[in-house]
mmCIF file of the C-alpha atoms, coordinates in Angstrom:
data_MODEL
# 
_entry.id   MODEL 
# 
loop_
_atom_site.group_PDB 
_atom_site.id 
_atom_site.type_symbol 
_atom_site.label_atom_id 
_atom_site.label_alt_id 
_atom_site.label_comp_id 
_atom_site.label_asym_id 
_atom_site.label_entity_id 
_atom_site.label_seq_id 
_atom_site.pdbx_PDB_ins_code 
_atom_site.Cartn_x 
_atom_site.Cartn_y 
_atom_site.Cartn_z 
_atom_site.occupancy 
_atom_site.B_iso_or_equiv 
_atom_site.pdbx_formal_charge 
_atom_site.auth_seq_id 
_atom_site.auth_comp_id 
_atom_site.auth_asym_id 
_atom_site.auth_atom_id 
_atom_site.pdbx_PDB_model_num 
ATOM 1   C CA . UNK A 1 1   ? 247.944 141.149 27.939 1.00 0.00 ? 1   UNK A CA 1 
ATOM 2   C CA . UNK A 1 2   ? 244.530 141.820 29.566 1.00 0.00 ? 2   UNK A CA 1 
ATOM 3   C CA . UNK A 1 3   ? 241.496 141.651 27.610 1.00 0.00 ? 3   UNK A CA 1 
ATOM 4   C CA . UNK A 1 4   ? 240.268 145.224 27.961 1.00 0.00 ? 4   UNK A CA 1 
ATOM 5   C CA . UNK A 1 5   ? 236.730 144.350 26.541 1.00 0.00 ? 5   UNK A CA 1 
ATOM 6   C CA . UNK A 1 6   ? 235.959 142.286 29.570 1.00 0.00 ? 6   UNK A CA 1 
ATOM 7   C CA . UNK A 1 7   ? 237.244 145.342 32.418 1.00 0.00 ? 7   UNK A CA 1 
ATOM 8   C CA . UNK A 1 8   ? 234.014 146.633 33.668 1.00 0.00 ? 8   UNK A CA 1 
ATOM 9   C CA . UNK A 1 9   ? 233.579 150.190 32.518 1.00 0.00 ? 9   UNK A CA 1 
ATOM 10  C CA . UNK A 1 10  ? 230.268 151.308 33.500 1.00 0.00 ? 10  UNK A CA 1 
ATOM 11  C CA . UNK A 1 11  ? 229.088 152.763 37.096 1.00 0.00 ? 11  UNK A CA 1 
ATOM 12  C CA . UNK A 1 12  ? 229.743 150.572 40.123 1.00 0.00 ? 12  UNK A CA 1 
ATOM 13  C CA . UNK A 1 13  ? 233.341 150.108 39.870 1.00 0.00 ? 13  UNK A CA 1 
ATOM 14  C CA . UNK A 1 14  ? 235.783 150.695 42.837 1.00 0.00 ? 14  UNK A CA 1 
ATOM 15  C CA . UNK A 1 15  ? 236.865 153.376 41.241 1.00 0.00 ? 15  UNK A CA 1 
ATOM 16  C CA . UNK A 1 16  ? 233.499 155.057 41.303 1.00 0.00 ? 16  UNK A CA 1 
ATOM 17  C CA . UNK A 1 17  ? 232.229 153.781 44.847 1.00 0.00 ? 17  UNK A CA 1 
ATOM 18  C CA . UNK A 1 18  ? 235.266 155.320 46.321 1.00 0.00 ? 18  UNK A CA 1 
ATOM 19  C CA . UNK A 1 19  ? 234.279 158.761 44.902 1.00 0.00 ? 19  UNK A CA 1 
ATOM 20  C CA . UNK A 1 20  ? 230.682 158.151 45.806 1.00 0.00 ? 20  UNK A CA 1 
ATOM 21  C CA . UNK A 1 21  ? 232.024 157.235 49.588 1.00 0.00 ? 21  UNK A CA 1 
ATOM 22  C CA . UNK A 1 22  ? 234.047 160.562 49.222 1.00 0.00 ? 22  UNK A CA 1 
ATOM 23  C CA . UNK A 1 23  ? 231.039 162.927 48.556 1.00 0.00 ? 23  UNK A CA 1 
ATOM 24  C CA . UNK A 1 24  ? 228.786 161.082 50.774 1.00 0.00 ? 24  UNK A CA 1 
ATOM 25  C CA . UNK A 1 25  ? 231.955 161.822 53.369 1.00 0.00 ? 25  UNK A CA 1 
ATOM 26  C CA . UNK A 1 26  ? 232.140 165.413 52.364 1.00 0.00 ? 26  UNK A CA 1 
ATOM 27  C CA . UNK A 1 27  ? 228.229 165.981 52.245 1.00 0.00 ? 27  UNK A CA 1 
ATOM 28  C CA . UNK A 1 28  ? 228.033 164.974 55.777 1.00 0.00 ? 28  UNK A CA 1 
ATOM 29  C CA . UNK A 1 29  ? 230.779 167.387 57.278 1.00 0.00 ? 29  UNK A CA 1 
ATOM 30  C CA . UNK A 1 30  ? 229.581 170.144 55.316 1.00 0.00 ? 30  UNK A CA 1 
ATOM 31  C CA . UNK A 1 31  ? 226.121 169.605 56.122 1.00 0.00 ? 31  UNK A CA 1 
ATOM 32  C CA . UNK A 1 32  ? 226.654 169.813 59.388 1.00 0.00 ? 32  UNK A CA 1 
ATOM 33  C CA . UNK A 1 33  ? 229.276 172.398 59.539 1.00 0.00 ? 33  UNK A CA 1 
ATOM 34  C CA . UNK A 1 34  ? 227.425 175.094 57.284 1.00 0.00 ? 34  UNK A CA 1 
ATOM 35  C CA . UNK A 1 35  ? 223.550 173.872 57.259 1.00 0.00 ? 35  UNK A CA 1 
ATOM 36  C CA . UNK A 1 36  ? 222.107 172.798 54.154 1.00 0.00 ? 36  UNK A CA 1 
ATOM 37  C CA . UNK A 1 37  ? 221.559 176.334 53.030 1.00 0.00 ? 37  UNK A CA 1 
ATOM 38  C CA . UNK A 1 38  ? 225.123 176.774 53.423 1.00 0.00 ? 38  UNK A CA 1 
ATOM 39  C CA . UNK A 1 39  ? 226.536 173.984 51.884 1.00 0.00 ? 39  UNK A CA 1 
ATOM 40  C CA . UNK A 1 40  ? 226.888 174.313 48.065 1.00 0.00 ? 40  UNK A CA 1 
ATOM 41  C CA . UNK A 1 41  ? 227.310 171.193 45.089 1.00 0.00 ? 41  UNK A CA 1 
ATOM 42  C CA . UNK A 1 42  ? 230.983 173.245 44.471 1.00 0.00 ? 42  UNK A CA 1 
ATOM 43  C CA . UNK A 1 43  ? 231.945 173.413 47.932 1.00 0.00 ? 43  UNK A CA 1 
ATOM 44  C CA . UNK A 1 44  ? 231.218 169.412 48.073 1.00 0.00 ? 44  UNK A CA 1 
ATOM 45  C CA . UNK A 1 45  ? 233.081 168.699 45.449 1.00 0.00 ? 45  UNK A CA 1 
ATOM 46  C CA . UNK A 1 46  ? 236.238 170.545 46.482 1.00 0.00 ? 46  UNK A CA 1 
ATOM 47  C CA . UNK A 1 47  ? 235.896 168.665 49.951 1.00 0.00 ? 47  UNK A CA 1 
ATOM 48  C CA . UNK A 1 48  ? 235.952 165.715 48.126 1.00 0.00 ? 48  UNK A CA 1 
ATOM 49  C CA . UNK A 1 49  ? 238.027 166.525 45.654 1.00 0.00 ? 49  UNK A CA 1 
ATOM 50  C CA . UNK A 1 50  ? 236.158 165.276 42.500 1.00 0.00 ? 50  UNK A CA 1 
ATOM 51  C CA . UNK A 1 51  ? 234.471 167.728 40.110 1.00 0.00 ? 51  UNK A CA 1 
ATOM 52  C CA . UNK A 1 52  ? 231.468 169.454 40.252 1.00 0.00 ? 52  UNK A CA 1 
ATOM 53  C CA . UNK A 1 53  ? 230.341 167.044 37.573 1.00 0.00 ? 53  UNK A CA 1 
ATOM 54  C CA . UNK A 1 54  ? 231.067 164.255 38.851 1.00 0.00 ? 54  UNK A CA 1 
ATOM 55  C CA . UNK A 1 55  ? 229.195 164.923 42.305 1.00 0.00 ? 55  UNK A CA 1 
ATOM 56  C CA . UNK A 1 56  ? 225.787 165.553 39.823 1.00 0.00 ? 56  UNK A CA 1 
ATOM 57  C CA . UNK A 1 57  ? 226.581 162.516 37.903 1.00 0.00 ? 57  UNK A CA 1 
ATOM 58  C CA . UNK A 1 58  ? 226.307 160.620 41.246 1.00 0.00 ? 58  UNK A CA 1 
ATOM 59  C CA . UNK A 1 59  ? 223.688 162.689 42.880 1.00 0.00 ? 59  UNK A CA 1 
ATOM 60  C CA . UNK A 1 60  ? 221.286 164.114 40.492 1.00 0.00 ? 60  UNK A CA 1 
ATOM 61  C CA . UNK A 1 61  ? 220.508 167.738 43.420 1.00 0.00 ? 61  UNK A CA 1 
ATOM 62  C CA . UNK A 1 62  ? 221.692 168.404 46.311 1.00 0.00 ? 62  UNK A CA 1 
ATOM 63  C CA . UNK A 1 63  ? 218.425 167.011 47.834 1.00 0.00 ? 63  UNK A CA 1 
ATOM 64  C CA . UNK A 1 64  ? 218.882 163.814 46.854 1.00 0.00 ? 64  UNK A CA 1 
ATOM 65  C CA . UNK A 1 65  ? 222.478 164.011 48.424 1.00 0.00 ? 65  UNK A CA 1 
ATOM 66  C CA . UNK A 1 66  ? 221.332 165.121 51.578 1.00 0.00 ? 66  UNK A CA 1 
ATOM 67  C CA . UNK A 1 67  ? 218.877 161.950 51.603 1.00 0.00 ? 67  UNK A CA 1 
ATOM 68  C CA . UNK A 1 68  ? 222.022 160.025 50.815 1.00 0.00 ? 68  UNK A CA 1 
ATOM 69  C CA . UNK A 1 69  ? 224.036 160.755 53.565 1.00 0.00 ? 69  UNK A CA 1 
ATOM 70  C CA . UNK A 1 70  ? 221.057 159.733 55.530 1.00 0.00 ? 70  UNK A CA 1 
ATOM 71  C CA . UNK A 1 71  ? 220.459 156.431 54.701 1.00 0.00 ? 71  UNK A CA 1 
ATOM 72  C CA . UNK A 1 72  ? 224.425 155.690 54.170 1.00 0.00 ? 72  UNK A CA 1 
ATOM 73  C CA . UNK A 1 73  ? 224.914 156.612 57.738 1.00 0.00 ? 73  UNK A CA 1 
ATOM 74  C CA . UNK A 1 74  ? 221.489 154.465 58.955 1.00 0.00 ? 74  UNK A CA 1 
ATOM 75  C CA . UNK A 1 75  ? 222.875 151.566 56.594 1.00 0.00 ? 75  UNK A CA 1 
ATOM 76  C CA . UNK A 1 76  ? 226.309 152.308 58.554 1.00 0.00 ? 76  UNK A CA 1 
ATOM 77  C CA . UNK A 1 77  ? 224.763 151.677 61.883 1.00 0.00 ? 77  UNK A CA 1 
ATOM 78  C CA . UNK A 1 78  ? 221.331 149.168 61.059 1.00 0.00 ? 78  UNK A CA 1 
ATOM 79  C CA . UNK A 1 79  ? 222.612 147.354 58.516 1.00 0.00 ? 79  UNK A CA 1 
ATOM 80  C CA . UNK A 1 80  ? 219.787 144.815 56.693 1.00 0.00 ? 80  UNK A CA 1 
ATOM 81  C CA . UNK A 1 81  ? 221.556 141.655 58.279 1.00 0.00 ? 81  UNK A CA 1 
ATOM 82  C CA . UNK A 1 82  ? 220.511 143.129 61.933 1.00 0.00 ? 82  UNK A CA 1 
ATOM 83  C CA . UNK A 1 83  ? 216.835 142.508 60.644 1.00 0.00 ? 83  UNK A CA 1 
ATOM 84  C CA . UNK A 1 84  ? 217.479 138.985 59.514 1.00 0.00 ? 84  UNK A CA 1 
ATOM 85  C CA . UNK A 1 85  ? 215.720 136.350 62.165 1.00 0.00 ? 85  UNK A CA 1 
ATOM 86  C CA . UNK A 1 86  ? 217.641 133.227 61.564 1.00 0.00 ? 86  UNK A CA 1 
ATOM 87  C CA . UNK A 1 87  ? 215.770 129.996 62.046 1.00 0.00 ? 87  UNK A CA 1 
ATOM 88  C CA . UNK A 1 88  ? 217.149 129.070 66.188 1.00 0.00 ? 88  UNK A CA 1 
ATOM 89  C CA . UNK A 1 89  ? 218.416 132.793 67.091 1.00 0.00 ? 89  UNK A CA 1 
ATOM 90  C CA . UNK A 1 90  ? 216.735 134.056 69.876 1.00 0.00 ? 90  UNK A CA 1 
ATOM 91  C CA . UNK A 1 91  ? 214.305 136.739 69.553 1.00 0.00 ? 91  UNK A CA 1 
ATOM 92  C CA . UNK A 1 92  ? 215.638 138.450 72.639 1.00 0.00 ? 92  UNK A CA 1 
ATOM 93  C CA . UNK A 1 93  ? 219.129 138.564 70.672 1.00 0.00 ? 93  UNK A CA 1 
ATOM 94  C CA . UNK A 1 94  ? 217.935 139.767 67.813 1.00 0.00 ? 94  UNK A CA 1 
ATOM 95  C CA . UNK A 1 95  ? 215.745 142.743 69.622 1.00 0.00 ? 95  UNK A CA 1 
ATOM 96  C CA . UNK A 1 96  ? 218.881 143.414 71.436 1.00 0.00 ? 96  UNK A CA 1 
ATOM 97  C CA . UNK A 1 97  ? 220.996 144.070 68.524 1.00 0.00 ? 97  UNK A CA 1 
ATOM 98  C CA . UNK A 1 98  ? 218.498 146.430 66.639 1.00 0.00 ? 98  UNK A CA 1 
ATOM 99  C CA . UNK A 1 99  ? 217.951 147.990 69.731 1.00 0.00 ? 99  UNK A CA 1 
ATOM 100 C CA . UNK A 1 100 ? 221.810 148.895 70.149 1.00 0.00 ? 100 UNK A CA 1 
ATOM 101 C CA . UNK A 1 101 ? 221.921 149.998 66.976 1.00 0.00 ? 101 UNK A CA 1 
ATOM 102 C CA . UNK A 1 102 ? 219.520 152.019 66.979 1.00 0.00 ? 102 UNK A CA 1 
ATOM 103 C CA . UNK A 1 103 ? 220.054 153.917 69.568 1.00 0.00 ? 103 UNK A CA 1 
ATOM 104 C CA . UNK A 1 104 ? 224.152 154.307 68.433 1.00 0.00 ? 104 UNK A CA 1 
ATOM 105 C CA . UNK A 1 105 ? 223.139 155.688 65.217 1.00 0.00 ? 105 UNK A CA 1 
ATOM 106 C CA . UNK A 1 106 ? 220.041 158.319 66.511 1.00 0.00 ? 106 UNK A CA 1 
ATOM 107 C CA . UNK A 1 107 ? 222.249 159.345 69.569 1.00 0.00 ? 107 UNK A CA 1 
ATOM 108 C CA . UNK A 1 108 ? 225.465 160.226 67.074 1.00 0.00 ? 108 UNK A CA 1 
ATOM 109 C CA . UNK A 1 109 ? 226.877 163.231 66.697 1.00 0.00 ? 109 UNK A CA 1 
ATOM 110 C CA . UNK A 1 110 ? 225.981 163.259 62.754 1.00 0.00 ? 110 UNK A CA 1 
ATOM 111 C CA . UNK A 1 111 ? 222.082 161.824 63.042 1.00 0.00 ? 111 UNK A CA 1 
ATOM 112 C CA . UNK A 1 112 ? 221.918 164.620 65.725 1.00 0.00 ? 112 UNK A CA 1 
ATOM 113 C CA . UNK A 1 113 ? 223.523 167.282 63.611 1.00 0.00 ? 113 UNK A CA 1 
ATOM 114 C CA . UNK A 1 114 ? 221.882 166.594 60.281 1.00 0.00 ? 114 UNK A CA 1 
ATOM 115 C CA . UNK A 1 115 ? 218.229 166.040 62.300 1.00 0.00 ? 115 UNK A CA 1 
ATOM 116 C CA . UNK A 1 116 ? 219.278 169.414 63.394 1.00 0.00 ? 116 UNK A CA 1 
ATOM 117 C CA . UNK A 1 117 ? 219.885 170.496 59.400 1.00 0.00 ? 117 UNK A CA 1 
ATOM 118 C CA . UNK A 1 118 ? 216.853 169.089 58.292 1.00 0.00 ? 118 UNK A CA 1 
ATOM 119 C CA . UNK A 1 119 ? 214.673 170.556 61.438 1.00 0.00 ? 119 UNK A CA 1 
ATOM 120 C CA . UNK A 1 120 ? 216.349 174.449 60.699 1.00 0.00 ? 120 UNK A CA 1 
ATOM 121 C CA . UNK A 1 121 ? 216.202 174.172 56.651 1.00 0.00 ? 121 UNK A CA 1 
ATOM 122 C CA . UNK A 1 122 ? 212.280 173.866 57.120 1.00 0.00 ? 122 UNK A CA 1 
ATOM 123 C CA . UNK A 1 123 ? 212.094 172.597 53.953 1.00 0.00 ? 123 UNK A CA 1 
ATOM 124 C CA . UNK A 1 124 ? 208.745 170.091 53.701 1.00 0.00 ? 124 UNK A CA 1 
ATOM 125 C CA . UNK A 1 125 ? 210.529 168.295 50.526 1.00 0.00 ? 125 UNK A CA 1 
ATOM 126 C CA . UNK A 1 126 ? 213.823 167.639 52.195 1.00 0.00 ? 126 UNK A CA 1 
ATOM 127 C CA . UNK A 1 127 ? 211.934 166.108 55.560 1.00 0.00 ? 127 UNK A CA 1 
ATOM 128 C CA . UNK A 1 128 ? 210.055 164.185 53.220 1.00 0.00 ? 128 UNK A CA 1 
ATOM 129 C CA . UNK A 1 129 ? 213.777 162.700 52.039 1.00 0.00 ? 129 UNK A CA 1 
ATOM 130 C CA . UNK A 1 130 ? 214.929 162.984 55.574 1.00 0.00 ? 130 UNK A CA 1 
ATOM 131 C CA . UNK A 1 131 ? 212.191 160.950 56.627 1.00 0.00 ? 131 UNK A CA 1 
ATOM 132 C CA . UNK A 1 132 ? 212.061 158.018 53.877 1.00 0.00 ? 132 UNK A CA 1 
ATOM 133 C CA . UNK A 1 133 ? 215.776 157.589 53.925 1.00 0.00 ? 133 UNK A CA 1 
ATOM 134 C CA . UNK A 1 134 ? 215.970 157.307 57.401 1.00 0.00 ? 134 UNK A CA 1 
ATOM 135 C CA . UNK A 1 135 ? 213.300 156.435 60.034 1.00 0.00 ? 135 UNK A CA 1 
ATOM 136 C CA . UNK A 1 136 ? 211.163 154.813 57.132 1.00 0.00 ? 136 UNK A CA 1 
ATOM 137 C CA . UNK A 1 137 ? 213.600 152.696 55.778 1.00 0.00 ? 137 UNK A CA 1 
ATOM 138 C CA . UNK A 1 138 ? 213.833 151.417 59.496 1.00 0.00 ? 138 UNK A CA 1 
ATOM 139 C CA . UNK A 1 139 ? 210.596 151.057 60.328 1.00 0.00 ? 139 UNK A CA 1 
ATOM 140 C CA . UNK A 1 140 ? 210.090 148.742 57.349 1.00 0.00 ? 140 UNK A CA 1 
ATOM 141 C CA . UNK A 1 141 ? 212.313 146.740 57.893 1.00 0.00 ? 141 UNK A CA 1 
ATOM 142 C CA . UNK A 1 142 ? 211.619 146.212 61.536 1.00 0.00 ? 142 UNK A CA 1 
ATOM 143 C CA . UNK A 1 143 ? 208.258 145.702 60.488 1.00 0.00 ? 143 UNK A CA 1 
ATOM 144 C CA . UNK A 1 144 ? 208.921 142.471 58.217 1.00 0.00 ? 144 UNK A CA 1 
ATOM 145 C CA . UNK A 1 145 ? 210.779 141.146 60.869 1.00 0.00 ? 145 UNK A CA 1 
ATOM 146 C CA . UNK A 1 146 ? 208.367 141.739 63.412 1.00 0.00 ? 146 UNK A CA 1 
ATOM 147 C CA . UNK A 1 147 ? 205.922 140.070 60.852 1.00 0.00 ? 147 UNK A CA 1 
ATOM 148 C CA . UNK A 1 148 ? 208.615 136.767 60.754 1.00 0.00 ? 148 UNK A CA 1 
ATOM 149 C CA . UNK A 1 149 ? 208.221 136.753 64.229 1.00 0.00 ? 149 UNK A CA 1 
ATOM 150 C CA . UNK A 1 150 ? 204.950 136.622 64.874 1.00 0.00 ? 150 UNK A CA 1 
ATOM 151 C CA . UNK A 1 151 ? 204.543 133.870 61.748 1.00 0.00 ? 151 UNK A CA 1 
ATOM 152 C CA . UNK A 1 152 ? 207.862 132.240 63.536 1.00 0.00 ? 152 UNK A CA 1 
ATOM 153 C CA . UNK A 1 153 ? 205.259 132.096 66.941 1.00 0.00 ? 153 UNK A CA 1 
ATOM 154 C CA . UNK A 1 154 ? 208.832 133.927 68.857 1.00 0.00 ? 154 UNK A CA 1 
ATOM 155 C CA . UNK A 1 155 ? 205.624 137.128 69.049 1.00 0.00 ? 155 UNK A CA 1 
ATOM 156 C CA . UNK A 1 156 ? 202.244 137.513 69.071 1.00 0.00 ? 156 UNK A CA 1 
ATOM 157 C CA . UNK A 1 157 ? 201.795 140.790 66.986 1.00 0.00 ? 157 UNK A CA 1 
ATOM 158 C CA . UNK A 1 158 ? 198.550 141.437 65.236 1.00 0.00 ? 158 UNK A CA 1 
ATOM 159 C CA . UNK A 1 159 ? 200.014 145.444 63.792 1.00 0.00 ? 159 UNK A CA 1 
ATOM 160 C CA . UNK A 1 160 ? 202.946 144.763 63.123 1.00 0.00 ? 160 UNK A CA 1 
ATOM 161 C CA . UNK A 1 161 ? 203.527 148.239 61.477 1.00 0.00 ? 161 UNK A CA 1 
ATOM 162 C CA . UNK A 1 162 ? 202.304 149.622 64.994 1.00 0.00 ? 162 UNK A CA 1 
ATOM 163 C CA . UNK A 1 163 ? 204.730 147.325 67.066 1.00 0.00 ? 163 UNK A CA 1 
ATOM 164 C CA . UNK A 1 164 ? 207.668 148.353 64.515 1.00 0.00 ? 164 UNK A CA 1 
ATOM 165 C CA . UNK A 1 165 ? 206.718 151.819 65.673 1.00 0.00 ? 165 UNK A CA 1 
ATOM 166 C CA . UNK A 1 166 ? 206.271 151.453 69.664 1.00 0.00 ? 166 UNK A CA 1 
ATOM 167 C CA . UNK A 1 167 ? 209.464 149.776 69.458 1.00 0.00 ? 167 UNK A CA 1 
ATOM 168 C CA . UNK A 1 168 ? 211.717 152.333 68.319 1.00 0.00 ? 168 UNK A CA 1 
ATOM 169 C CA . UNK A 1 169 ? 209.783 154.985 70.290 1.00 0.00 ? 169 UNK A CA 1 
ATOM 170 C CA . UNK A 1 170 ? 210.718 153.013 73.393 1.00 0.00 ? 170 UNK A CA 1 
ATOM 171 C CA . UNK A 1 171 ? 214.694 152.552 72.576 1.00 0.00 ? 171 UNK A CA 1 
ATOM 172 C CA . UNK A 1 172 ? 214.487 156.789 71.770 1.00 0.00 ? 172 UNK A CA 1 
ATOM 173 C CA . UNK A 1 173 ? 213.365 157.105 75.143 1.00 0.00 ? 173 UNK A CA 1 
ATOM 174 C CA . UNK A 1 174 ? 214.271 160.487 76.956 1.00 0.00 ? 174 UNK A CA 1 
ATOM 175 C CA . UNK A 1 175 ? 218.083 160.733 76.095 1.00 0.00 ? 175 UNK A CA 1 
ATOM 176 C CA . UNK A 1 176 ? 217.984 161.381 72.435 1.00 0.00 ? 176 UNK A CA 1 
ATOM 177 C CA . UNK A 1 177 ? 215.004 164.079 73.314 1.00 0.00 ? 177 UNK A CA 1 
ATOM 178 C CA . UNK A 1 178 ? 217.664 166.014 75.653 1.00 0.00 ? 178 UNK A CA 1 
ATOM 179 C CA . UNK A 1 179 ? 220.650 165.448 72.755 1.00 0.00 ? 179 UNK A CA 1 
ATOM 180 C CA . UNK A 1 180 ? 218.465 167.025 70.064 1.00 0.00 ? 180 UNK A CA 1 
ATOM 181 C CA . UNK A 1 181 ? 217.928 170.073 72.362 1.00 0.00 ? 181 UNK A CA 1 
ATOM 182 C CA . UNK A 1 182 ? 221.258 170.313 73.123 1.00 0.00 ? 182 UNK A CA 1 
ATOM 183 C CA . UNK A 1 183 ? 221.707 169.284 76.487 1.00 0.00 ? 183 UNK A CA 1 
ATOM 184 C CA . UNK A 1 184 ? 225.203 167.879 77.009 1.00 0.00 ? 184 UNK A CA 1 
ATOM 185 C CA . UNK A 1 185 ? 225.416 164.428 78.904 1.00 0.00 ? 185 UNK A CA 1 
ATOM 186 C CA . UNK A 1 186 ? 225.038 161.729 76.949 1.00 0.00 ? 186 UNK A CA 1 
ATOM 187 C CA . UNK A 1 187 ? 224.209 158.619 78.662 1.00 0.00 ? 187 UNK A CA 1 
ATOM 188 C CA . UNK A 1 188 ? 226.994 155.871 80.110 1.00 0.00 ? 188 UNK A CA 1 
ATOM 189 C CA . UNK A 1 189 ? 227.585 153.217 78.065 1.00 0.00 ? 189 UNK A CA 1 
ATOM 190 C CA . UNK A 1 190 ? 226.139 150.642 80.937 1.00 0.00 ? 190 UNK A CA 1 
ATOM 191 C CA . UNK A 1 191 ? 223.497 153.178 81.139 1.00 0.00 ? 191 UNK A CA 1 
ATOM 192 C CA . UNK A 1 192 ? 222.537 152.853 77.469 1.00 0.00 ? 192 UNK A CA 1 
ATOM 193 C CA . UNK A 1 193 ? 223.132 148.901 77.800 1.00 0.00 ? 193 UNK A CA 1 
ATOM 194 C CA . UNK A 1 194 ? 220.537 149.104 80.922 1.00 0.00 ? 194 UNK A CA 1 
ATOM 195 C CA . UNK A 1 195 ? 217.915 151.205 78.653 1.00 0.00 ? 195 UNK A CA 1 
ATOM 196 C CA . UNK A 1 196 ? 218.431 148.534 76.031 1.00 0.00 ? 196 UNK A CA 1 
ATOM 197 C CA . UNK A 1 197 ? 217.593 145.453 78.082 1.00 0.00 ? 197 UNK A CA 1 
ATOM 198 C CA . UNK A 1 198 ? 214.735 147.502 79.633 1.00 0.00 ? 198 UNK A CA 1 
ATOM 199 C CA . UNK A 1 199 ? 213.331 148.227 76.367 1.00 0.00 ? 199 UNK A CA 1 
ATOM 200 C CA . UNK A 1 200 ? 213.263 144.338 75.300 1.00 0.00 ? 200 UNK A CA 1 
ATOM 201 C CA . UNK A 1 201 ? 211.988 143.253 77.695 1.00 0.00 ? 201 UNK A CA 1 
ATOM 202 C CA . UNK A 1 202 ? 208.888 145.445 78.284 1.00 0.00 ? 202 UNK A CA 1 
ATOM 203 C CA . UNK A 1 203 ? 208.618 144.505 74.648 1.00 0.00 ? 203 UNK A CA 1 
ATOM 204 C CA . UNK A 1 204 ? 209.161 141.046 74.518 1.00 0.00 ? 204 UNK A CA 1 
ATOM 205 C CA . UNK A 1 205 ? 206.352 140.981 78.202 1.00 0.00 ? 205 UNK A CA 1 
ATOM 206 C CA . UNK A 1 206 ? 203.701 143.189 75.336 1.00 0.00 ? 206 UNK A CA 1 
ATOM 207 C CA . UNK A 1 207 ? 203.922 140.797 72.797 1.00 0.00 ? 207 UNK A CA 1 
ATOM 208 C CA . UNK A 1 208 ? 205.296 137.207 74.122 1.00 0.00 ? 208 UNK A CA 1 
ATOM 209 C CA . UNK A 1 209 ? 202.999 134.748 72.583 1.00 0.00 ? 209 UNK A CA 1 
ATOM 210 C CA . UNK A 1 210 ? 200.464 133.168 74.427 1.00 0.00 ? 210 UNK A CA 1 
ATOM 211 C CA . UNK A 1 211 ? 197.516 130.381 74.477 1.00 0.00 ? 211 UNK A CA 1 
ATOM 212 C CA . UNK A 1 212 ? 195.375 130.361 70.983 1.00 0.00 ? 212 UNK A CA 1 
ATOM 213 C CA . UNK A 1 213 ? 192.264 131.968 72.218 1.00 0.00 ? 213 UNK A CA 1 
ATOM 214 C CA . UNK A 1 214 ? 189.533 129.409 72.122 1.00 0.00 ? 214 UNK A CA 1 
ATOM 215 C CA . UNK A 1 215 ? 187.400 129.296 69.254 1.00 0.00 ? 215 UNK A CA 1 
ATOM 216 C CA . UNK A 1 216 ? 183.467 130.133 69.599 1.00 0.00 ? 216 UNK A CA 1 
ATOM 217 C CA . UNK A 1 217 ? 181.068 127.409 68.962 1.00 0.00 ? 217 UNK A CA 1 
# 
């Protein structure tokens, strides 16, 4: 017979991750199918099909929910291990990868939508959350990495926090501008490959490292 003393019992079970993973699911389709304004805690939970209750004993407001979905769906596309820089791996790889990433998770349909949500609640507080769930949990980590790099000698970065920045501006190019105004064509997938390459290499060109400059006497 099973010890019952030694089950785990407290937050963190399956149990309770699948429910999380069901109103971070349902949070995300309402989100974008009714706004945030439009999207109530009770109309969550029924899409999920937990209790009210149980959606605030997960998620304290429906702020912090909408910040939520964010960073579950940036973890879903950039996950930490993409920022790893393995001793051997070649900084061209490893650009590439964040790069493609990148641009999969700004340039789909739910970053678009719920940028969209965010932009038409014009709520300063839930930007705010927008913004540190999402781009600023990116940016950080791109930042360390960019930081290994440079300590690595695979980049000569002085800002690193600057870089980090540049970077990303470059793989958003003009194609996510035209999604997030709503014009239709998306780009190819060999067209999006092409951008990527593009992008790492103009990068890699800025910041390859180079001679030690010569020390004044």
């Amino acid at each position: 017979m099973p010890n019952k003393a030694s089950l785990p019992n407290g937050p963190g079970r399956p149990k309770d991750l699948a429910k999380r993973q069901a109103i971070l699911d349902a949070a995300k389709i309402l989100f974008m199918r009714h706004g945030y304004d439009g999207s109530s805690m009770d109309a969550i939970a029924t899409e999920a099909g937990v209790s009210k209750l149980t959606v605030y004993n997960h998620f304290t407001d429906k702020e912090t929910l909408f910040a939520a979905a964010v960073k579950a769906k940036c973890e879903e596309q950039l996950p930490g291990l993409f920022f790893e820089l393995a001793e051997g791996a070649p900084i061209e790889l490893v650009l590439s990868n964040i790069a493609r990433g990148f641009q999969a998770l700004i340039n789909s349909r739910e970053s678009v939508e719920l940028h969209r949500v965010m932009v038409s609640a014009g709520d300063p507080k839930l930007s705010q959350g927008f913004y540190e769930a999402g781009p600023q949990r990116v940016l950080t980590e791109m930042e360390r990495l960019l930081q290994r790099a440079d300590q690595a000698g695979k980049l000569r970065i002085d800002n690193p926090e600057s870089a980090a920045d540049q970077f990303f501006c470059l793989v958003k190019g003009g194609c996510n501008f035209r999604l997030l105004i709503g014009c239709p064509e998306p780009q190819s997938s060999e067209e999006a490959e092409q951008h990527v390459q593009d992008v790492v290499a103009m990068f890699i060109r800025a910041y390859a490292p180079g001679p030690e400059p010569a020390s004044r006497g």
